[in-house]
LUMBA-319747 format. One record per atom (N, C-alpha, C, CB): x, y, z; residue in three letters. Coordinates in pm, whole numbers, plus 50000, padded with zeros to 5 digits. Atoms other than C-alpha are relative to their C-alpha. Glycine has a CB too. Example, Ala and Ser with C-alpha at 12.3 -4.5 7.8 and 13.67 -1.06 7.14 Angstrom:
<rs>
500894988150000ALA 512304955050780ALA 500905012050000ALA 499015000350125ALA 499184988149994SER 513674989450714SER 499235010950073SER 500415004649858SER 
</rs>
This chain:
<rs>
501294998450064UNK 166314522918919UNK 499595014750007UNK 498934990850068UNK 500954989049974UNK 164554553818848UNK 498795003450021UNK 500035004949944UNK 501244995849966UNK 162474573919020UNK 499255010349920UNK 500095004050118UNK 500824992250111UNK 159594589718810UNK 499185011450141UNK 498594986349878UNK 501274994949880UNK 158004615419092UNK 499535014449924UNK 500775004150202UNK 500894994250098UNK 156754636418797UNK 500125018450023UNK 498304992950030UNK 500084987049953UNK 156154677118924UNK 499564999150175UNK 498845008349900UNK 499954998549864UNK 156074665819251UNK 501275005450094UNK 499694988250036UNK 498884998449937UNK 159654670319302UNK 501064997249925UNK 500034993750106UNK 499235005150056UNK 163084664919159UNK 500654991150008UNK 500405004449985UNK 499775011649938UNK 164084640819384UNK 499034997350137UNK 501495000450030UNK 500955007649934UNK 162414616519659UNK 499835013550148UNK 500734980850040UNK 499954989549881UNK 163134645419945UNK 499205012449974UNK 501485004850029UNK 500674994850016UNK 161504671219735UNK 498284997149971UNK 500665004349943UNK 500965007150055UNK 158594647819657UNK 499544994350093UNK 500274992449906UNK 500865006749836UNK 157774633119995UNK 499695012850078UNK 501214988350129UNK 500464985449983UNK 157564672420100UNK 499085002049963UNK 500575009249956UNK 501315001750017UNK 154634673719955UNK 498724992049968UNK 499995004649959UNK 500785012249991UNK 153214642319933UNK 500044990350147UNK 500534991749880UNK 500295013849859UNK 153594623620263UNK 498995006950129UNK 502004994550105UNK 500844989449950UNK 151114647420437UNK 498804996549942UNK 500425014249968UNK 501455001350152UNK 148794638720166UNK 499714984350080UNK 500794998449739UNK 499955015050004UNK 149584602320218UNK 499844995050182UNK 501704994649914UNK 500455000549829UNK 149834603520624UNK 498915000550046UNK 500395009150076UNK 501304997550023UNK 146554619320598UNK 498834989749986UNK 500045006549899UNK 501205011150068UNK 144584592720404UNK 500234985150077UNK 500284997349799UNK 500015007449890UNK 145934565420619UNK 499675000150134UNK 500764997750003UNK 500574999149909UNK 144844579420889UNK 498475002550012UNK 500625006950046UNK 501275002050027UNK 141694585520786UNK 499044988650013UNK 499995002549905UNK 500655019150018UNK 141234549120675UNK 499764997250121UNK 501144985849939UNK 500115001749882UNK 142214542921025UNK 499224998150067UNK 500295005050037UNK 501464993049925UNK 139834563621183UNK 498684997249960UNK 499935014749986UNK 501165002350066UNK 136864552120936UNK 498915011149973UNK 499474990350068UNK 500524990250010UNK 136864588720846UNK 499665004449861UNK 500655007250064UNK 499774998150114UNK 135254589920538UNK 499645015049910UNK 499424989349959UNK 500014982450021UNK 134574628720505UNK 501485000849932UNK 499895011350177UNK 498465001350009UNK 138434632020586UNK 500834993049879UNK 500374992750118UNK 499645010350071UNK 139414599020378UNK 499825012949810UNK 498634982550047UNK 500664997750136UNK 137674617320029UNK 500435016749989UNK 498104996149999UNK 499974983850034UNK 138854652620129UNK 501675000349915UNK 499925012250185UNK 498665002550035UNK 142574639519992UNK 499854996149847UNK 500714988550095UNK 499715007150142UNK 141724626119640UNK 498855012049934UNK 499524978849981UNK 501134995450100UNK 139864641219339UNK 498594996649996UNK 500324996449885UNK 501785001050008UNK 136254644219318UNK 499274985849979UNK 499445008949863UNK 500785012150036UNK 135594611019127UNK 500134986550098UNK 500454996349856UNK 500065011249920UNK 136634589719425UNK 498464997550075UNK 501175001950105UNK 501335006449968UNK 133194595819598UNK 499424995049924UNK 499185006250043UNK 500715012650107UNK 131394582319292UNK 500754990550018UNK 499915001849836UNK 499385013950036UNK 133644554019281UNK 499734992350145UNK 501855000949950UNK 499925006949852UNK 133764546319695UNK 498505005250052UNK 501515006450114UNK 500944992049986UNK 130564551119816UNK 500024999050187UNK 498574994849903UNK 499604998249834UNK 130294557520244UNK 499854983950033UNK 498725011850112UNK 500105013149971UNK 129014523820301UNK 501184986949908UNK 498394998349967UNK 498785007050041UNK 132014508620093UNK 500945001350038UNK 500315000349909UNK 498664993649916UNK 134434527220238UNK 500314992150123UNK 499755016050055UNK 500015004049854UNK 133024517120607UNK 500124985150006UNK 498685004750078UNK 499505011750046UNK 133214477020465UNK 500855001049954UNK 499494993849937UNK 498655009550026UNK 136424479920371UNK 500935000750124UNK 500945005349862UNK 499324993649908UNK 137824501320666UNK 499484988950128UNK 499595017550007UNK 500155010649874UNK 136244472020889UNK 500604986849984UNK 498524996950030UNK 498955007550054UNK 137814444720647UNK 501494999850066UNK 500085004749869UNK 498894998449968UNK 141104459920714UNK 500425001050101UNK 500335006149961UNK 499995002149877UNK 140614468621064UNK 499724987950123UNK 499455007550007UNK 499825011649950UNK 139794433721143UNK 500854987749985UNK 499194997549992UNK 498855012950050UNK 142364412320953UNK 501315009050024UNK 499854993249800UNK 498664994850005UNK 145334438720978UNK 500025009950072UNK 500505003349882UNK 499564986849911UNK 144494466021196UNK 500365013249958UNK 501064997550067UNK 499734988350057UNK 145624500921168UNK 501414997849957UNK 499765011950092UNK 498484997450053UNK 149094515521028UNK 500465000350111UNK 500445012649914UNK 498574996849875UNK 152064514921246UNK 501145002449969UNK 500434989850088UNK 498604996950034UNK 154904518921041UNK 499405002449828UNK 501384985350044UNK 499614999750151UNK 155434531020674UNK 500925005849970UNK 499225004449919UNK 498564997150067UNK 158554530820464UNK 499895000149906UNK 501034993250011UNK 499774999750170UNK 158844546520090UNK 500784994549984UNK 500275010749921UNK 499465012450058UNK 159924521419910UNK 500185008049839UNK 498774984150015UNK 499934995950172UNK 159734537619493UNK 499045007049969UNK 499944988849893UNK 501014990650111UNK 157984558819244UNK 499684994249895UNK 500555012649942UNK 500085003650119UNK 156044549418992UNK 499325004949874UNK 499714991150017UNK 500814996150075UNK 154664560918654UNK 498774992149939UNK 500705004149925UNK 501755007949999UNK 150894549018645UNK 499245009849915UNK 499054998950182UNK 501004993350071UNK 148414559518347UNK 500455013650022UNK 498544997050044UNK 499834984449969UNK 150154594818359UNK 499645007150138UNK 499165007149903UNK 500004995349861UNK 149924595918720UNK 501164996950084UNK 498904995050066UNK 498835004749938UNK 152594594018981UNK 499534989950126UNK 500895013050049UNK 500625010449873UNK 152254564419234UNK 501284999050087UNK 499414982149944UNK 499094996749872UNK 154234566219556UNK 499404981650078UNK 499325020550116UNK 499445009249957UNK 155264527519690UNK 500354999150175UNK 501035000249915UNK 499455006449886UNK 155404518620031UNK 500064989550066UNK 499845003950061UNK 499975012249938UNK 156214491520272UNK 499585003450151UNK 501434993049982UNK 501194994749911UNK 153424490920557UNK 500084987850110UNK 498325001649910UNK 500115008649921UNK 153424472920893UNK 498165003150042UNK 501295001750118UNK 500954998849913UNK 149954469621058UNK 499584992650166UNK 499194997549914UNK 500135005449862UNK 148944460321425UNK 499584989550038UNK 499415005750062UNK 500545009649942UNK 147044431621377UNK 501244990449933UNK 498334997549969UNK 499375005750094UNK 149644413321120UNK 501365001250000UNK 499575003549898UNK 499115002449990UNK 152954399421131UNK 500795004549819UNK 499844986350070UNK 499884996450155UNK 153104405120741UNK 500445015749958UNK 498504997349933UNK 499894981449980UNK 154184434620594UNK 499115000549823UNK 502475010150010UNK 500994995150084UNK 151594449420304UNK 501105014749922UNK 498355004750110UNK 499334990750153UNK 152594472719969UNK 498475007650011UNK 500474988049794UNK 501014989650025UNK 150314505420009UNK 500545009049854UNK 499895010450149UNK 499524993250103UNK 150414521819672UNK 498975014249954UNK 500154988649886UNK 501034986750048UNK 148834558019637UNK 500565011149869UNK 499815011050153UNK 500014993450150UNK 148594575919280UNK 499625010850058UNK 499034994449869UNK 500604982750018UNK 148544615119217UNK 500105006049936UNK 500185009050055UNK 500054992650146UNK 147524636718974UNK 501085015249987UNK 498155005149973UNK 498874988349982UNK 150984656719005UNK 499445012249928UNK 501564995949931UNK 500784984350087UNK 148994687918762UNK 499145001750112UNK 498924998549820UNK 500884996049931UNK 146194689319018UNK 500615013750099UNK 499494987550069UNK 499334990849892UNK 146684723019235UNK 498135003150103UNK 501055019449892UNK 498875012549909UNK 146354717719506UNK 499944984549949UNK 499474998250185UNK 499605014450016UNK 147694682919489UNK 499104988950063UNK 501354998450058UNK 500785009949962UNK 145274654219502UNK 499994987849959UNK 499065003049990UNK 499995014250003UNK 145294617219548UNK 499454996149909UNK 499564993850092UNK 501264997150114UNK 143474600719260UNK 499854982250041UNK 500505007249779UNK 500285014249945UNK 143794563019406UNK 500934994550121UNK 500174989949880UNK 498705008849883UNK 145344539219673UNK 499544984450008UNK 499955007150205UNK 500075010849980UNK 145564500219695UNK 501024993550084UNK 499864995749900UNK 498935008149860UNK 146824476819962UNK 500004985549934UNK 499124999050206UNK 499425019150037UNK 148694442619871UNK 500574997650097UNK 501164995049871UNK 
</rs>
């Protein structure tokens, strides 16, 4: 299958070089229920969209049914609405399950910024 990782890189080694920093980042954030931190990784329009008190209900959601991160493994690339979305496979602490974190980026942005993330 191919990987689409857009101007992030030519392949997954040049493309996790500057994206898993990005992406380490914002999970830890979540984590932490840092939502300064959390919003300093994506483009502007995420605070309109997340607002602090949504953030802190979801980051308690997640921290009570699944806990924090403990493991993540890139899994694929994908091309999303002209964005690049980066695939992983996510253990958490509270959950025997394993969860699909998927974070989009606006590979043109300089510096490079997140523009979404969803957990399945």
């Amino acid at each position: 299958m191919e990987n689409n990782f857009g101007k992030l890189g030519t392949n997954q080694i040049e493309a996790l070089q500057k994206a898993q920093p990005i992406v380490d980042g914002i999970l830890k954030a979540q984590d932490d229920g840092d939502y300064d931190t959390f919003c300093s990784y994506f483009e502007g329009a995420l605070k309109q969209n997340i607002t602090k008190d949504d953030f802190h209900k979801n980051q308690q959601n997640i921290e009570n049914s699944m806990g924090k991160v403990v493991k993540t493994h890139f899994i694929t690339s994908l091309k999303r609405a002209g964005l690049v979305g980066l695939v992983y496979k996510c253990k958490f602490s509270k959950s025997d399950d394993d969860f699909m974190v998927t974070i989009t980026f606006n590979d043109n942005s300089d510096p490079l910024m997140a523009t979404g993330i969803w957990i399945s």
